[in-house]
BALOBA-1460 file (C-alpha; in Angstrom, 3 decimals):
// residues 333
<rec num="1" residu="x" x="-6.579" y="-14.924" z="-16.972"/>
<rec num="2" residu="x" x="-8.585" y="-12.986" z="-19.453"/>
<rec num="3" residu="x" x="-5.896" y="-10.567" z="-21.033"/>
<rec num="4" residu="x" x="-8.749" y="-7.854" z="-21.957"/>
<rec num="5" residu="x" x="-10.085" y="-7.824" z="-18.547"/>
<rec num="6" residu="x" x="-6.934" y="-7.163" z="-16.984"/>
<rec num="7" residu="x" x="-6.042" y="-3.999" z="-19.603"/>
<rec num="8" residu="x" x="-9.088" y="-2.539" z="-19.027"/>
<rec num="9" residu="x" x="-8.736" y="-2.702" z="-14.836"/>
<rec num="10" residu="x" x="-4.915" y="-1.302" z="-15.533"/>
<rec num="11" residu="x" x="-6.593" y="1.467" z="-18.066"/>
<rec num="12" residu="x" x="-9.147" y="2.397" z="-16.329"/>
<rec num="13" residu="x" x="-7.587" y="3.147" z="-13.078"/>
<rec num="14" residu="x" x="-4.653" y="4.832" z="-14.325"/>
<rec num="15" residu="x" x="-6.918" y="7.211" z="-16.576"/>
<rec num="16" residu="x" x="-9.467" y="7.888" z="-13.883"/>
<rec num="17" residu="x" x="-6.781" y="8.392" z="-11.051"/>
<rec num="18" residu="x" x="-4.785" y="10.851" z="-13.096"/>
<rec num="19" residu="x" x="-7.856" y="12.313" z="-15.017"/>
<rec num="20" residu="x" x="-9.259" y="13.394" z="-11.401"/>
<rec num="21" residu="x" x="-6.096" y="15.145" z="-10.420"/>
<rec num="22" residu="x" x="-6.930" y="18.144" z="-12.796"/>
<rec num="23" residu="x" x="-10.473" y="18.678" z="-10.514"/>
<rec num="24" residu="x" x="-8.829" y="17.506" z="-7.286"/>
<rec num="25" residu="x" x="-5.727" y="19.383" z="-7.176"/>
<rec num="26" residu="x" x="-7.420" y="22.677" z="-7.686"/>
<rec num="27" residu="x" x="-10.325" y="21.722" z="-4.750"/>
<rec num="28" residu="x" x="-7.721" y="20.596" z="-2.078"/>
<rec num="29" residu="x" x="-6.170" y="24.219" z="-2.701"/>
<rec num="30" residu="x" x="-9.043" y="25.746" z="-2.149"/>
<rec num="31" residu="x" x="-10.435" y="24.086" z="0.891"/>
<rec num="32" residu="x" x="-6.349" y="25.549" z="2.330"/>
<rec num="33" residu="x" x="-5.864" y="21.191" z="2.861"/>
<rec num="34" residu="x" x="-1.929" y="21.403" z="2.654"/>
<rec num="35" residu="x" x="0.373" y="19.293" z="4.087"/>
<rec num="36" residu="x" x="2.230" y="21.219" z="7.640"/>
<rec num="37" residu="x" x="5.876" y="19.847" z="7.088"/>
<rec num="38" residu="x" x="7.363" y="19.167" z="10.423"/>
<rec num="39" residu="x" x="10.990" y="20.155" z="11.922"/>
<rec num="40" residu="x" x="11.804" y="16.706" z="12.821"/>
<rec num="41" residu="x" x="12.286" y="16.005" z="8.603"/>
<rec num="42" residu="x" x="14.944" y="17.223" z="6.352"/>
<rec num="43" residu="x" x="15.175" y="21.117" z="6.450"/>
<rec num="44" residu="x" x="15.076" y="21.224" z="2.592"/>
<rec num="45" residu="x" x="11.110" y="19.860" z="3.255"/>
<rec num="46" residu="x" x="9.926" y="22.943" z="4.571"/>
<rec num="47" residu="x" x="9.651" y="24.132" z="1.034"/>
<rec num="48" residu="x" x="6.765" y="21.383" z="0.607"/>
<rec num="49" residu="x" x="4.852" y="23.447" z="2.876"/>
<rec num="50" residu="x" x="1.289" y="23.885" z="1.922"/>
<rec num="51" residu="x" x="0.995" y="20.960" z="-0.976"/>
<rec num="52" residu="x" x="-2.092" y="20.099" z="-0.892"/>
<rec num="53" residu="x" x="-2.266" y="16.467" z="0.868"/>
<rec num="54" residu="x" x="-5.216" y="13.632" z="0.938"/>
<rec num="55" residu="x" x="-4.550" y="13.093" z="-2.714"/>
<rec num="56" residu="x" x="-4.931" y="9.128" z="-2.171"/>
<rec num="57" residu="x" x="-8.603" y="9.619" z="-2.830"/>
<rec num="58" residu="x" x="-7.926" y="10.036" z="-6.442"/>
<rec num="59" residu="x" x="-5.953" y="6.500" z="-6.329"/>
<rec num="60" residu="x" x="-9.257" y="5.228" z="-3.759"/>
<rec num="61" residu="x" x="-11.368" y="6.271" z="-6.660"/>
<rec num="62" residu="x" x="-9.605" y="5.054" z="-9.663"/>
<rec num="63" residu="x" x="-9.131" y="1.521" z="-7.833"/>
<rec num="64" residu="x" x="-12.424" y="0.571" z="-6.696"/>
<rec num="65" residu="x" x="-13.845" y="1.846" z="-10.408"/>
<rec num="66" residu="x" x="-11.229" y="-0.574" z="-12.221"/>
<rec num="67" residu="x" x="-11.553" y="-3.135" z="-10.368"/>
<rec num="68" residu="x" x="-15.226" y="-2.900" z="-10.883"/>
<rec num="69" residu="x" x="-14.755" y="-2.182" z="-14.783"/>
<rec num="70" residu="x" x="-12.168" y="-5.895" z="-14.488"/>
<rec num="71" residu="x" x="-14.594" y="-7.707" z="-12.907"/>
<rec num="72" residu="x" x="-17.436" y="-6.882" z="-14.664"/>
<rec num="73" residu="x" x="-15.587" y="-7.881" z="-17.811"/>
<rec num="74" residu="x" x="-14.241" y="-11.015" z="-16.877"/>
<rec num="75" residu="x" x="-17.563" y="-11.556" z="-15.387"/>
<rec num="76" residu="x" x="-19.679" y="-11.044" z="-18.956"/>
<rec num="77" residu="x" x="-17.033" y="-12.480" z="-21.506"/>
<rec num="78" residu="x" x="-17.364" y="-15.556" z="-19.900"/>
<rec num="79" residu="x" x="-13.983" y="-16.809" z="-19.725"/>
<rec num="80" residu="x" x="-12.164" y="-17.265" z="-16.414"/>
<rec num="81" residu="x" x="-15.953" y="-17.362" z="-14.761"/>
<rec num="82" residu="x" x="-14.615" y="-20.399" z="-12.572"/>
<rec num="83" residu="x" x="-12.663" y="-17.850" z="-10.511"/>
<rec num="84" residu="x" x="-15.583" y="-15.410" z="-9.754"/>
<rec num="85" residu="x" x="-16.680" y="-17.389" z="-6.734"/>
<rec num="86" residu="x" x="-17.391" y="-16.641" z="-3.701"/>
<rec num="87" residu="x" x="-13.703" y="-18.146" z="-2.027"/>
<rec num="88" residu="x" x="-12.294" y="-15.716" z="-4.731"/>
<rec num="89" residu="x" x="-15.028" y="-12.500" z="-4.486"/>
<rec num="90" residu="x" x="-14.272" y="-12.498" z="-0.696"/>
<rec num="91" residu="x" x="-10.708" y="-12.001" z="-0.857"/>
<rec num="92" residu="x" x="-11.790" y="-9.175" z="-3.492"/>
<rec num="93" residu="x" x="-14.520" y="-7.373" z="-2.002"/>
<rec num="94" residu="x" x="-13.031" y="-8.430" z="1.532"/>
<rec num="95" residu="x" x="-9.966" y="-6.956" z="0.506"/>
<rec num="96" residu="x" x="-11.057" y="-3.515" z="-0.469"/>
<rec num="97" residu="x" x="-13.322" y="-3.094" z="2.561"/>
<rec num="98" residu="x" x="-10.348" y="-3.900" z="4.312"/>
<rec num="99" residu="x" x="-8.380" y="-1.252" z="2.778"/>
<rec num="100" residu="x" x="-10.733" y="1.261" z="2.537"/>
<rec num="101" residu="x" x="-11.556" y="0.983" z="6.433"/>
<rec num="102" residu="x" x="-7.442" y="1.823" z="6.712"/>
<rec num="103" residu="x" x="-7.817" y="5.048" z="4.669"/>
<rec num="104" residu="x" x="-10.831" y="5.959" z="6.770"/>
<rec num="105" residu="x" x="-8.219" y="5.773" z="9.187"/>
<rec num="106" residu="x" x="-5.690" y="7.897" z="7.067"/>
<rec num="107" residu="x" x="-8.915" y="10.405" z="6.469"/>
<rec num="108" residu="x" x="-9.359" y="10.836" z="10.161"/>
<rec num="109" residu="x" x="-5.663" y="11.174" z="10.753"/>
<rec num="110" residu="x" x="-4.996" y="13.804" z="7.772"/>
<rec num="111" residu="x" x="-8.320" y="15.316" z="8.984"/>
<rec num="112" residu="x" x="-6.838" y="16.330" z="12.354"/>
<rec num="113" residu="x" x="-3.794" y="17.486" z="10.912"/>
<rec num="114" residu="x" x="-5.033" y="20.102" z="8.073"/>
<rec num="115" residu="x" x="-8.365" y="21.057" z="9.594"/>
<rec num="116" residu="x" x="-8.364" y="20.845" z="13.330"/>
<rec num="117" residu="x" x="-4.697" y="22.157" z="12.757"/>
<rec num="118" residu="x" x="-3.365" y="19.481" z="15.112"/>
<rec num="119" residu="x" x="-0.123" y="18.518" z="13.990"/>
<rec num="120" residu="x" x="0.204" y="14.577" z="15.088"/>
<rec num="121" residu="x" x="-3.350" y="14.018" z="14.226"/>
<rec num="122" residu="x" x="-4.881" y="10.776" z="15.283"/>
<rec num="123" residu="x" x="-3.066" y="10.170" z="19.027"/>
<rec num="124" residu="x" x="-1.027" y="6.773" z="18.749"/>
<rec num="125" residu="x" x="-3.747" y="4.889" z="21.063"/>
<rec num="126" residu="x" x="-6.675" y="6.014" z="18.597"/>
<rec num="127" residu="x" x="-4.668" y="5.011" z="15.313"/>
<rec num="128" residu="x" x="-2.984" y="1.691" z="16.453"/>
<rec num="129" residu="x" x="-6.637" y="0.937" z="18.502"/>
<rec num="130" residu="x" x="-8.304" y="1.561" z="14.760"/>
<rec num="131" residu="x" x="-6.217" y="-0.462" z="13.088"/>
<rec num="132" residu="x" x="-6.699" y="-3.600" z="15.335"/>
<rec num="133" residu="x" x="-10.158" y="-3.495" z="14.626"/>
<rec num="134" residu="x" x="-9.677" y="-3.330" z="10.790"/>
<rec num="135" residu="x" x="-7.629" y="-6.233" z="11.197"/>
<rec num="136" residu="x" x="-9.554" y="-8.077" z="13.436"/>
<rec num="137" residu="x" x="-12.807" y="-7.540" z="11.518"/>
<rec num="138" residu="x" x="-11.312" y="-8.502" z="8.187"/>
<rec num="139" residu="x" x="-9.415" y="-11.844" z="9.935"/>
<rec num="140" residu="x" x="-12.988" y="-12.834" z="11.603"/>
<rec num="141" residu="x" x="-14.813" y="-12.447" z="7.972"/>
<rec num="142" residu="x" x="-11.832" y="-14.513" z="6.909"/>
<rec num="143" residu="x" x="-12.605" y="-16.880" z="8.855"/>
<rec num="144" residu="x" x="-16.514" y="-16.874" z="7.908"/>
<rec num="145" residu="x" x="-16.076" y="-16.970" z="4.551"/>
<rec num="146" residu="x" x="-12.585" y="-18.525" z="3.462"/>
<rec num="147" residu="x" x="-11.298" y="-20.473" z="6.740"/>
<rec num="148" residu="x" x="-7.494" y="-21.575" z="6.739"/>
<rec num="149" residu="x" x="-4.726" y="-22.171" z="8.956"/>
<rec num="150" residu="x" x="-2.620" y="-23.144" z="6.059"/>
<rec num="151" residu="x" x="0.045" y="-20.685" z="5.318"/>
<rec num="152" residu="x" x="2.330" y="-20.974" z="2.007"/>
<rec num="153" residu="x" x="6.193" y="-20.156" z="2.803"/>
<rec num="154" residu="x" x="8.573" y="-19.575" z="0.563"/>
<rec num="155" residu="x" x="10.551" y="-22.023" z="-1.134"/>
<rec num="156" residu="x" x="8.946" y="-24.155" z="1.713"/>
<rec num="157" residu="x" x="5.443" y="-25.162" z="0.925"/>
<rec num="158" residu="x" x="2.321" y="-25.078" z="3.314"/>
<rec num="159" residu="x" x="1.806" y="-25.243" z="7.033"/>
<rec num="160" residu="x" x="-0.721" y="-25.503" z="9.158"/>
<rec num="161" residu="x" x="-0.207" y="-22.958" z="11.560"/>
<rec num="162" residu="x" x="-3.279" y="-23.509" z="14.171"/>
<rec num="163" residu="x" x="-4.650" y="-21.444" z="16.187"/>
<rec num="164" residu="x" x="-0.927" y="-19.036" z="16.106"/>
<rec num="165" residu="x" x="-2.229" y="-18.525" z="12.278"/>
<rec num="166" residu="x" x="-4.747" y="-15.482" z="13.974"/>
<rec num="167" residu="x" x="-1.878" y="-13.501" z="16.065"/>
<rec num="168" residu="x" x="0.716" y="-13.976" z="13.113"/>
<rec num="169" residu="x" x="-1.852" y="-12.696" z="10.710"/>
<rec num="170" residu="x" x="-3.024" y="-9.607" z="12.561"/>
<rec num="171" residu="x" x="0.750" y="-8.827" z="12.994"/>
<rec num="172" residu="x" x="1.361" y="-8.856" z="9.540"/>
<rec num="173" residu="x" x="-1.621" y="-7.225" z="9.014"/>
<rec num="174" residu="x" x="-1.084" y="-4.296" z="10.935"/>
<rec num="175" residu="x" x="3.136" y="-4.093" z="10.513"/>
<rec num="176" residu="x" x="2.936" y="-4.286" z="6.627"/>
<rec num="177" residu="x" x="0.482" y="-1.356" z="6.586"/>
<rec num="178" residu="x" x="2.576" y="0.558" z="8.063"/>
<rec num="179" residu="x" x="5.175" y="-0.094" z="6.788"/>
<rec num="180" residu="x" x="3.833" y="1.207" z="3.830"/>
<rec num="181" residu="x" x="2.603" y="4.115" z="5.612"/>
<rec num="182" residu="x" x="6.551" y="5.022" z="6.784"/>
<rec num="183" residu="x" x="7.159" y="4.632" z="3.254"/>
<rec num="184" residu="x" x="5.062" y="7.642" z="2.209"/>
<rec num="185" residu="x" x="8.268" y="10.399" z="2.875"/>
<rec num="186" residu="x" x="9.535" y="11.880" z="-0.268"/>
<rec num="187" residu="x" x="8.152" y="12.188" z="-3.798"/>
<rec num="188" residu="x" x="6.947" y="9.650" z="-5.459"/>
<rec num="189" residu="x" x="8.793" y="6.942" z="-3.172"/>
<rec num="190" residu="x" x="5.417" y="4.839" z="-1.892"/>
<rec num="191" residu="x" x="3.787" y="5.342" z="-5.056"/>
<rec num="192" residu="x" x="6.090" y="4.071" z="-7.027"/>
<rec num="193" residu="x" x="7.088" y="1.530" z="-4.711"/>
<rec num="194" residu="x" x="3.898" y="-0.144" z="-4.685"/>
<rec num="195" residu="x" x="3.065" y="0.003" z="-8.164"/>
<rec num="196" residu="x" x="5.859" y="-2.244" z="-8.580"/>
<rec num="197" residu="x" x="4.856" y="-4.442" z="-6.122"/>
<rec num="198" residu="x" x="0.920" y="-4.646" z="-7.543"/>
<rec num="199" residu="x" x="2.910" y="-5.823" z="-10.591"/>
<rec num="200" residu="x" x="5.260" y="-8.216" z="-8.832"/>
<rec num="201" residu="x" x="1.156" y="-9.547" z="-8.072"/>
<rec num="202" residu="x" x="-0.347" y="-9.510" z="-10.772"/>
<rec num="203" residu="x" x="2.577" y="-11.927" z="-12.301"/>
<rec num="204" residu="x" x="1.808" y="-13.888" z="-9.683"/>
<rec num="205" residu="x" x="-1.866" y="-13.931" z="-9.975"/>
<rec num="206" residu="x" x="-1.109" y="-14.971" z="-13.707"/>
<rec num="207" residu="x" x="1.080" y="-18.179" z="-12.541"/>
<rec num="208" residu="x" x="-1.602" y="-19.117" z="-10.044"/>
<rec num="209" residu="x" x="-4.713" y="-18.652" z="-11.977"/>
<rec num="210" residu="x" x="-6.396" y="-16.284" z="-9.203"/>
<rec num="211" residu="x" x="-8.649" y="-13.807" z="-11.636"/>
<rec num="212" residu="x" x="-10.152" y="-11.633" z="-9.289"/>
<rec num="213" residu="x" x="-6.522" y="-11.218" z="-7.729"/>
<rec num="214" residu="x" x="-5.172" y="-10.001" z="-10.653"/>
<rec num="215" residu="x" x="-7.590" y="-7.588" z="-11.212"/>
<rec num="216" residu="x" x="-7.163" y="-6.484" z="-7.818"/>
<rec num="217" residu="x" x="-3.300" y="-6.102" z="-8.585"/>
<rec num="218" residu="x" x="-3.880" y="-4.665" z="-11.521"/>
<rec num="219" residu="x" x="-5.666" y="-1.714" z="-10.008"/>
<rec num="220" residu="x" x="-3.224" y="-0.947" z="-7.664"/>
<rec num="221" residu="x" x="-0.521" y="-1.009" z="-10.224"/>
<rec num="222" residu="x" x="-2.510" y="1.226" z="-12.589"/>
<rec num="223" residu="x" x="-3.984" y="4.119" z="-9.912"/>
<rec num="224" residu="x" x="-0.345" y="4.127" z="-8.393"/>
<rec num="225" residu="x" x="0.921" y="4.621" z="-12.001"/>
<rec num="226" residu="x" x="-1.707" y="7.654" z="-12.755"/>
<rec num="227" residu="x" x="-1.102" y="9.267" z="-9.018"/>
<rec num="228" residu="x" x="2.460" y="9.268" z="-9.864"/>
<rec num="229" residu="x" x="1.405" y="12.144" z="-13.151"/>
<rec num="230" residu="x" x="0.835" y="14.267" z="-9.802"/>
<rec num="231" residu="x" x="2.956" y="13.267" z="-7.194"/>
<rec num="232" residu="x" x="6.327" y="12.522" z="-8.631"/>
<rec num="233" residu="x" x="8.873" y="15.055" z="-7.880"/>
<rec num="234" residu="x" x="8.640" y="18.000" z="-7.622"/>
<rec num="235" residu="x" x="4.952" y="16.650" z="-6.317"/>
<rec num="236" residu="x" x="2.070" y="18.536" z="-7.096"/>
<rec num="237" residu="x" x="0.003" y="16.797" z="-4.496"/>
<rec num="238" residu="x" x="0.397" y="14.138" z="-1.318"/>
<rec num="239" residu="x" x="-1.062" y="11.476" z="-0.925"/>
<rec num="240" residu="x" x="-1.299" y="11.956" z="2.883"/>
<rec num="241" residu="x" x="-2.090" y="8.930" z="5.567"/>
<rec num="242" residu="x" x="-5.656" y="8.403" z="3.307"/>
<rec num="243" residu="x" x="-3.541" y="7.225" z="0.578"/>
<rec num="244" residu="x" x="-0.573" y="5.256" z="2.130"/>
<rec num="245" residu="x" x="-2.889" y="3.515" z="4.290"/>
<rec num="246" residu="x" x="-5.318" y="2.636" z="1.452"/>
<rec num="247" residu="x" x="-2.186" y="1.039" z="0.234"/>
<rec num="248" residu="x" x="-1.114" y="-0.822" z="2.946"/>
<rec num="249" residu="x" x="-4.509" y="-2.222" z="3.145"/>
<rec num="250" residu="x" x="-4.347" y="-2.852" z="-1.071"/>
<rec num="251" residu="x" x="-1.061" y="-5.173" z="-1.069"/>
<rec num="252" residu="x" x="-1.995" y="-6.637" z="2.521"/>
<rec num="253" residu="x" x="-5.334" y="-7.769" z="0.405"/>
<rec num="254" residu="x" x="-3.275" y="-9.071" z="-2.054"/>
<rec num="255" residu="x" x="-0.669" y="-11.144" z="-0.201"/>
<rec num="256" residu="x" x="-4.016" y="-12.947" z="1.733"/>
<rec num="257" residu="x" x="-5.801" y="-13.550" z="-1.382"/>
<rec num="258" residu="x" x="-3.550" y="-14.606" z="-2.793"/>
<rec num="259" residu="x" x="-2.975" y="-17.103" z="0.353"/>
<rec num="260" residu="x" x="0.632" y="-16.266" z="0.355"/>
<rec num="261" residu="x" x="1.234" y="-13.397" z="3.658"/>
<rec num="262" residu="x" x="4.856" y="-14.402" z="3.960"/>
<rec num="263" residu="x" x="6.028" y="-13.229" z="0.526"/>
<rec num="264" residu="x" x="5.447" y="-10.123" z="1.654"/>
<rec num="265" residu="x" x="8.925" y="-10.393" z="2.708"/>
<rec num="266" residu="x" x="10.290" y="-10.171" z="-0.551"/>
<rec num="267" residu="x" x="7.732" y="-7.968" z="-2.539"/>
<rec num="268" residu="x" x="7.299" y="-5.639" z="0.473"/>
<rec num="269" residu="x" x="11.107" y="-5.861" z="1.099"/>
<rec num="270" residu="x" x="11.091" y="-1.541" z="1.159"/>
<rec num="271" residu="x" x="8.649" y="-1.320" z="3.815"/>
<rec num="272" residu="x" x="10.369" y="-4.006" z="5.836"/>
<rec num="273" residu="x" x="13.578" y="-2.376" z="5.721"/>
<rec num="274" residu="x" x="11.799" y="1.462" z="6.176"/>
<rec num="275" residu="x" x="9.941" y="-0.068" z="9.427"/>
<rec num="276" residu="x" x="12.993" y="-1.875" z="10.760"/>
<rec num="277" residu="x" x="14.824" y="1.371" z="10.176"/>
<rec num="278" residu="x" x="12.846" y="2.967" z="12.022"/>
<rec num="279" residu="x" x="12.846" y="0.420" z="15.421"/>
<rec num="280" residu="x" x="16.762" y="0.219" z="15.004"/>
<rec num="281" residu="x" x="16.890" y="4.349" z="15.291"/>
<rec num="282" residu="x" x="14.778" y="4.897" z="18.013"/>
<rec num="283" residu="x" x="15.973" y="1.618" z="20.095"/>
<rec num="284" residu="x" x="19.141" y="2.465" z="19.664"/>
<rec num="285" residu="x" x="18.730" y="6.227" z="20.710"/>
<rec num="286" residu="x" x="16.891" y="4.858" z="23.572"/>
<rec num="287" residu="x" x="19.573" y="2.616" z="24.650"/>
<rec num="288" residu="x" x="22.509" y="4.403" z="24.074"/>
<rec num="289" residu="x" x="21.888" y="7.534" z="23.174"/>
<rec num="290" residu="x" x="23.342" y="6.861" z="19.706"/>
<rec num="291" residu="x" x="21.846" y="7.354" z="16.132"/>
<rec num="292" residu="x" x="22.707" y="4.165" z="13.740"/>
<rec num="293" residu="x" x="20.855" y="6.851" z="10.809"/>
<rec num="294" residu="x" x="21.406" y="9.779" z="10.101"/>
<rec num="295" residu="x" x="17.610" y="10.131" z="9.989"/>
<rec num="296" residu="x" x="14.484" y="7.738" z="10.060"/>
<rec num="297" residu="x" x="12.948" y="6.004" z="8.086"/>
<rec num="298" residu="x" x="15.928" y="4.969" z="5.977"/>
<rec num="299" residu="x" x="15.245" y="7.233" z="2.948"/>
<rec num="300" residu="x" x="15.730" y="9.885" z="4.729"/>
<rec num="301" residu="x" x="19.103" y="8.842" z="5.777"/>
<rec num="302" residu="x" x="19.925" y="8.568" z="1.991"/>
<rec num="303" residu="x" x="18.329" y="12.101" z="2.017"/>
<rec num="304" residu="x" x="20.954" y="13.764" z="4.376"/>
<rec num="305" residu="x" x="23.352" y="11.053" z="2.334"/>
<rec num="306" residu="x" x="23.122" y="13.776" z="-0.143"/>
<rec num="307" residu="x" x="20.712" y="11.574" z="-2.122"/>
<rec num="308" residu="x" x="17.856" y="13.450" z="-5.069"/>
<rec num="309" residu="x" x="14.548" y="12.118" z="-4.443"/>
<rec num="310" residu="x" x="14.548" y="10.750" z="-7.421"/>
<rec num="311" residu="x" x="17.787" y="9.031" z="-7.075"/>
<rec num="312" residu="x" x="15.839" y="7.420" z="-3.951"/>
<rec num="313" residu="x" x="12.650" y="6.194" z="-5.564"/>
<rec num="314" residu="x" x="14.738" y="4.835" z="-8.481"/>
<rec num="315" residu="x" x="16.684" y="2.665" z="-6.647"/>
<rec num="316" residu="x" x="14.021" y="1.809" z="-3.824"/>
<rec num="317" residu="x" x="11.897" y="0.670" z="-6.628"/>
<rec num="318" residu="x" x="14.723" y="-1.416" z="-8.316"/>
<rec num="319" residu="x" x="14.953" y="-3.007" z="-4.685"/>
<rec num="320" residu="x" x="11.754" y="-4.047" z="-4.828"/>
<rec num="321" residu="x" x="11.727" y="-5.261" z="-8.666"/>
<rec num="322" residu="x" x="14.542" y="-7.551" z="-7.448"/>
<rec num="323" residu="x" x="12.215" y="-8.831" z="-4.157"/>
<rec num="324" residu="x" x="8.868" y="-9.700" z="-7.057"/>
<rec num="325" residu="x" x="11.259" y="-11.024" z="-9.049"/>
<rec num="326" residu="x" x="12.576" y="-13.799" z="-5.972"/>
<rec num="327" residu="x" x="9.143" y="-13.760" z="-4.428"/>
<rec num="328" residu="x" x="8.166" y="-15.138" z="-8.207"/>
<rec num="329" residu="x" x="10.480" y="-17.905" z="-8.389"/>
<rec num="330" residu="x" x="9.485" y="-18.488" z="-4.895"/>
<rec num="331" residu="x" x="6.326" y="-19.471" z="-6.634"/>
<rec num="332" residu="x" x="7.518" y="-21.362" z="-9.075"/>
<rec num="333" residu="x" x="10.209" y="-23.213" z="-6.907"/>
């Protein structure tokens, strides 16, 4: 990998995503776009009320310009030039279309809330209809332009998965997104959460030689990093379903171009155990009436734990140091 490239994709993206902040901020106050904090959180959130939300455009931005700014030096000094192929620019530009087309989502869904004033925004049948055709458009071009059934498992190796390698994908497609999206809760948490996981990538990128993945990683980590100036606590800003969508869609990207979905397990270990959280509550309320949490998702149960945010993100984001750092040997193994 071409050291230079990847600092100026990390640069680039963290100065641009912060750097717009200062013009952003200012504008989503004005246009009145703050985030309507809802009774069924913590009480203590009802002093968020009115932070401006949709921030994740500044990390939409920052990405897309790095990654640009990466590729196009890679692309011109010549080294790593076997990578920039079209197996490798698919799962790039494939990727971000991908992503982006999940923040359109987000838009639409913070849209409703802060303009229409209509607190649940996007009705569950519109957002979870939206996101199967994200997914389904992005596994079809997938299947155009890169076709596998091969899978790479942990510690395992590769299987040919068949014509089950379409359904498994679009689930993890559509529950890893989410998960990142029931990550978004506190200050700070998703950001940083991610940006360690874009790292936990781009390591991984490294081992395996994939360029244009670790630019892509390297993005992430570096817009997460410079959204973080804004939205670590006390936030200044949200980064609303446009941003934690965008995400989902950025380290879904990842873990397929990378051609390794299943590690996702490990690196994404916080938004498996915020989504499974979240079934366990409300199955169990269902069932029996019973909270397991004190609240869901699960950092909100630290929350009412008597938790500080910051406490939260800390440790969430050690968590998932510790599930790169196995998904890496995984690699390696």
């Amino acid at each position: 990998m071409n050291f230079i490239a990847l600092l100026v994709t990390l640069v680039v993206s963290f100065v641009i995503t912060s750097v717009i902040g200062i013009w952003l901020i200012p504008f989503l106050h004005k246009l009145r776009y703050g985030q309507t904090i809802l009774d069924i959180g913590p009480a203590w959130h009802k002093n968020k009320q009115g932070t401006p939300t949709m921030g994740g455009i500044m990390f939409i931005i920052g990405t897309v310009i790095a990654a640009l700014a990466g590729w196009c030096t890679l692309y011109f000094s010549g080294t790593g030039l076997a990578d920039v192929s079209t197996y490798g620019g698919f799962y790039l530009v494939g990727g971000f279309v991908m992503a982006l087309g999940f923040a359109l989502i987000g838009f639409l869904d913070d849209y409703i809330k802060v303009v229409k004033k209509r607190n649940l925004g996007l009705k569950a049948w519109q957002k979870s209809s939206a996101q199967l055709i994200v997914a389904v458009l992005y596994l079809a071009a997938e299947y155009i332009f890169a076709p596998t059934t091969m899978v790479w498992i942990p510690f395992i190796g590769e299987l040919n998965f068949g014509l089950l390698y379409y359904p498994m994908m679009l689930f993890i497609i559509i529950g890893a997104t989410n998960g990142v999206n029931l990550t978004d809760g506190i200050d700070g948490l998703a950001a940083s959460v991610t940006m360690v996981a874009g790292m936990g990538f781009m390591v991984i990128a490294a081992i395996k030689g994939f360029s244009q993945m670790d630019l892509m990683a390297a993005a992430l980590a570096g817009g997460c990093l410079g959204f973080l100036v804004w939205n670590f606590h006390p936030a200044k800003v949200f980064m609303g379903d446009t941003g934690s969508m965008f995400l989902g869609g950025m380290v879904v990207a990842l873990a397929f171009g990378l051609r390794i979905p299943f590690v996702l397990i490990f690196i994404g270990i916080i938004y498996v155990i915020e989504t499974l959280s979240d079934i366990i509550q409300i199955g169990s309320v269902k069932l029996t009436g019973k909270r397991v949490f004190k609240m869901a998702p699960i950092h909100h149960h630290f929350e009412m734990s008597g938790w500080s945010e910051v406490k939260i993100v800390t440790v969430f984001s050690a968590v998932t140091a510790v599930g790169c750092l196995i998904a890496v040997l995984s690699v390696l193994a």
